[in-house]
N, C-alpha and C positions, 0 to 999 in steps of 0.2 A: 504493500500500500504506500509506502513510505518512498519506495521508486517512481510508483508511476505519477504519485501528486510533484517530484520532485524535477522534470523538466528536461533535464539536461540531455545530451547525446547521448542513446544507448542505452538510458536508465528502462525505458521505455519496453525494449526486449527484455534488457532483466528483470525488470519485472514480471512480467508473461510467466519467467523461468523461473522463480518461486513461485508464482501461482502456482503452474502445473506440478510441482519439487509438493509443494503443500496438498496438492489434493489427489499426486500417489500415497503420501505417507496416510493420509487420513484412508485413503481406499485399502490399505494394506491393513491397519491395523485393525478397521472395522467390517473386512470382509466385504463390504459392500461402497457405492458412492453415497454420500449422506448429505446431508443440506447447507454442509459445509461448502462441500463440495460442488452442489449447485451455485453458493455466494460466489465462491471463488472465477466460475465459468462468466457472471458477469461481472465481474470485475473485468476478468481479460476480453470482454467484448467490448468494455467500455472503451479499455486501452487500443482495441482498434479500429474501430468506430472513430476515436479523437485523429487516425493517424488514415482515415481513409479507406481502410481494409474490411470492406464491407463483406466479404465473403466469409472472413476468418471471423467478423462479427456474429455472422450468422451463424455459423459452425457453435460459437461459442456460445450462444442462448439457446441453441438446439439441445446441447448438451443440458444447460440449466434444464428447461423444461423438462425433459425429458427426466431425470434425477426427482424434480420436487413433483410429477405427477406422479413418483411410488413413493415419496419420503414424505408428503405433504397432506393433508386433507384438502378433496377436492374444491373446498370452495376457500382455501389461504390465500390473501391477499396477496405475497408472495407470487403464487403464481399466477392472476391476474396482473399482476407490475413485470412479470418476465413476458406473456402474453402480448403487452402493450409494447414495451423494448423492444421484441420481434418483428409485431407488424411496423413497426417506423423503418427498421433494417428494409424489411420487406417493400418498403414503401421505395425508399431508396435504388431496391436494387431494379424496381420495374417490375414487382410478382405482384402484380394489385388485387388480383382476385384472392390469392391468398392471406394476404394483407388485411382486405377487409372484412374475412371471413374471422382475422385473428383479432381484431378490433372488437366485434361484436362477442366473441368467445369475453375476451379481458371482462367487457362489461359486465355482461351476464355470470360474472364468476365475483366481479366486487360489489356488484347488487344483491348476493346472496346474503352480506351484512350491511344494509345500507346506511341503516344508523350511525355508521364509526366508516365509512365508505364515500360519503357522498361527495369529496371533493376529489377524492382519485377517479367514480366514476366521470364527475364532471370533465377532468383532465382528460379523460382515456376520451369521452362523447366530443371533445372540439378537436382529440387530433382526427378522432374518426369523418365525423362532421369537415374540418379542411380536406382529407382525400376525398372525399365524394366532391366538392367544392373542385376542385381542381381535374377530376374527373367529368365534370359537368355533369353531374347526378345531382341536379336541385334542391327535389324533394327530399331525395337522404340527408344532403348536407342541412336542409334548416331544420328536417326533424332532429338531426342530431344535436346540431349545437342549439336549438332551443332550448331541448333537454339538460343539455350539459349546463347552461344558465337555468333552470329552472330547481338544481341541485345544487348550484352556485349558490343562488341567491337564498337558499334554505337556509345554505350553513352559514353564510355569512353577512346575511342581512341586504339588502337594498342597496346601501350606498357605500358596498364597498366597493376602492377603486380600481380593484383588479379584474372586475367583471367589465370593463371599459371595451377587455380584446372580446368577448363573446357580443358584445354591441355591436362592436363594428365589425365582425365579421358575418355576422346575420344582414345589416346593412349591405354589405357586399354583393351578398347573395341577391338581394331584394332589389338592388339597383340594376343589376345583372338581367332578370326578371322583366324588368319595367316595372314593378310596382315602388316608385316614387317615395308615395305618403308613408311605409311602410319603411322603406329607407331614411326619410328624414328623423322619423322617432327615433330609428335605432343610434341615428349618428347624433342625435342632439344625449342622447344619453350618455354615448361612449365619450362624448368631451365633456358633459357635465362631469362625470367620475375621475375623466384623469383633472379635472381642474384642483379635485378635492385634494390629491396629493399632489402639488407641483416636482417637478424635478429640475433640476442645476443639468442633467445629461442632454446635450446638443442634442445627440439625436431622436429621444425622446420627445422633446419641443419641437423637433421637425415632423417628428407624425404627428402630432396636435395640430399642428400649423396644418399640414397635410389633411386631417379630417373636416378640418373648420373649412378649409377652402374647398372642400369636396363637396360640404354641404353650403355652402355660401353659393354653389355653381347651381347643387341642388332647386335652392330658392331663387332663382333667376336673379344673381345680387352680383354679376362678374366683375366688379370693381374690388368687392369685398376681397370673391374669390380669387383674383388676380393678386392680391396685396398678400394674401395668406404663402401662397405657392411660390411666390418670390423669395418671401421671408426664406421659404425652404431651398430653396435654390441655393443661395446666400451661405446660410447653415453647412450645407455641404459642399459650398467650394470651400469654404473656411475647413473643413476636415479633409478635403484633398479626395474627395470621394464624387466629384461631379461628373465623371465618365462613367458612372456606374450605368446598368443596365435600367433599374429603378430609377435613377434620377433622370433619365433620359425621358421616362414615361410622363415622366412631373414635369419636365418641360416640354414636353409634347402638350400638354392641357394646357400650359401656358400659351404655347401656338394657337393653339383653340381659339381661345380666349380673346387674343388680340384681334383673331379674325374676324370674331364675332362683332368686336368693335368696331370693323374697319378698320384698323390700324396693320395691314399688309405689310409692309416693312420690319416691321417687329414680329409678326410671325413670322415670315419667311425664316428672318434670323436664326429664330426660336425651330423653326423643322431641319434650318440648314446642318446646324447644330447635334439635333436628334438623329438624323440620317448619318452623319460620320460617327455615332457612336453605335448605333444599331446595325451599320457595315460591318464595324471593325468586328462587334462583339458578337455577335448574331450569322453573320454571312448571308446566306442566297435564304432569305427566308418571308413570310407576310408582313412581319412586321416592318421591314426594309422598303416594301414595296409601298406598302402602305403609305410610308412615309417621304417615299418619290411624291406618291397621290395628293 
C-alpha cells in the first residue's frame, strides 16, 4: 500500500509484487483464496487502472469477484462496490452490454440493505444513468439518474450541494430531448446548490460559469449567456488548457452566439478557432465538418 500511494518510478510494479507475494502467502496458509485476498486483487486493479492497463485491471476485479462470490454473503456490499469497479473497467474497454448488465447486478445487490446503502446505490445509479447517457439510451439514463437523486436527496436532504452533478446531468438529458422547461428547472437547481458551497478551484467556477450560460442561452438572454462562456474561456486560457477538446465546444456556442447577434466577425473568429483545434485533435470526423459548416 505504502508503494503504490508512494509515486515514484517502479514503486508502482512493486507494489503489484507484494500484493501478489501477500495473497500467495495468505492462499497457502489458508488452503483457500479468502477476502483478503479479494482486497488485495483491487488494490492491484486500482494500481492499473491509475497506469492505463485496463486489461490487467480487468483481470484483477475478475479475480476479486470471483473470491468474495464464495467468501462473501450474496448480498455484501463488498461485492456490489467490486461489481460497480468492473462495469466502469468495462465501460472503458468498449464491453457495454456487459457493462450495463454489471451496473444493474451492483444495484440490485446494494438495494438489498438500502437503509445503510443509499448513497452507494445513488453513486452506482449516475455512473449507470451516464453510460446509457452517452449510449443515447434516454429513457434509461433519466430513469437512472432520477433514481440515483431521488436516494441522494433521502440521505442527504434537499440542499445538499453535491447533488448539483445529478441536476445537471438530468438537465443534459432533457435538453438533449427538447424538452426545455424540464431542462431549465434542472439547471437552475444544479447552480442554486453549487452556489451554496462556493469554491476558490478555477475550474470549478468554470463549470458554474459554464451552467449559468447554458441556461442564460436557455432563457433567450444571449448577452447574459455570452458574458458567462467568456468568463470560461478566460478561466482556461489562464490554466493553459484552451486547446482542449471541451473548451473548443464552449467556444463553439460562443460562435453561436455572436451569430445570432449578427456580429459575423467574431464568430467566424470564434469557429476559425474551433476548427484548428477539432483538426488537430479529432481528424477526419462530424464534428470537423461541422464546423467547416
Amino acid at each position: 500500500l505504502a508503494l503504490a500511494e508512494f509515486g515514484c518510478e517502479g514503486a508502482e510494479e512493486e507494489a503489484i509484487g507484494f500484493f501478489r507475494k501477500a495473497i500467495e502467502c495468505v492462499k497457502g496458509s489458508a488452503g483457500k483464496p479468502t477476502e483478503f485476498c479479494a482486497a488485495a486483487y483491487v488494490d492491484i486493479s486500482a494500481i492499473y487502472l491509475d497506469k492505463g492497463n485496463l486489461e490487467e485491471a480487468r483481470e484483477a476485479l475478475n479475480e476479486a469477484i470471483n473470491i468474495r462470490f464464495k467468501c462473501l454473503a450474496e448480498d455484501d456490499v463488498r461485492i456490489a462496490i467490486t461489481l460497480r469497479k468492473l462495469a466502469d473497467v468495462l465501460v472503458l474497454l468498449g464491453v457495454k452490454e456487459e457493462a450495463a448488465s454489471l451496473y444493474q447486478e451492483a444495484s440490485d445487490v446494494a438495494k438489498s440493505n438500502l437503509n445503510q446503502n443509499r448513497l452507494l446505490v445513488a453513486e452506482i445509479l449516475h455512473a449507470k444513468g451516464t453510460f446509457h447517457h452517452q449510449e443515447d439510451e434516454t429513457g434509461m439514463a433519466l430513469e437512472a439518474l432520477r433514481e440515483s437523486l431521488q436516494w441522494k436527496r433521502m440521505e442527504l436532504g434537499p440542499d445538499e450541494p453535491s447533488l448539483a452533478l445529478q441536476y445537471y446531468a438530468i438537465g443534459n438529458i432533457l435538453i438533449a430531448g427538447g424538452d426545455e422547461d424540464g431542462a431549465v428547472y434542472n439547471y437552475e437547481e444544479s447552480i442554486r446548490l453549487r452556489k451554496l458551497r462556493p469554491s476558490d478551484d478555477p475550474m470549478v467556477q468554470a463549470d458554474l460559469l459554464s451552467a449559468e450560460g447554458l441556461l442564460h442561452n436557455l432563457k433567450k438572454e444571449p448577452d447574459k449567456a455570452l458574458k458567462c462562456l467568456q468568463q470560461v474561456l478566460a478561466i482556461c486560457a489562464d490554466l493553459g488548457v484552451e486547446n482542449d477538446v471541451r473548451v473548443a465546444q464552449i467556444r463553439a456556442e460562443v460562435g453561436e452566439l455572436h451569430f445570432v447577434q449578427e456580429e459575423y466577425e467574431e464568430a467566424a473568429s470564434c469557429f476559425d478557432e474551433v476548427f484548428a483545434v477539432r483538426r488537430e485533435r479529432l481528424g477526419d470526423c462530424i464534428e470537423v465538418y461541422l464546423t467547416q459548416y
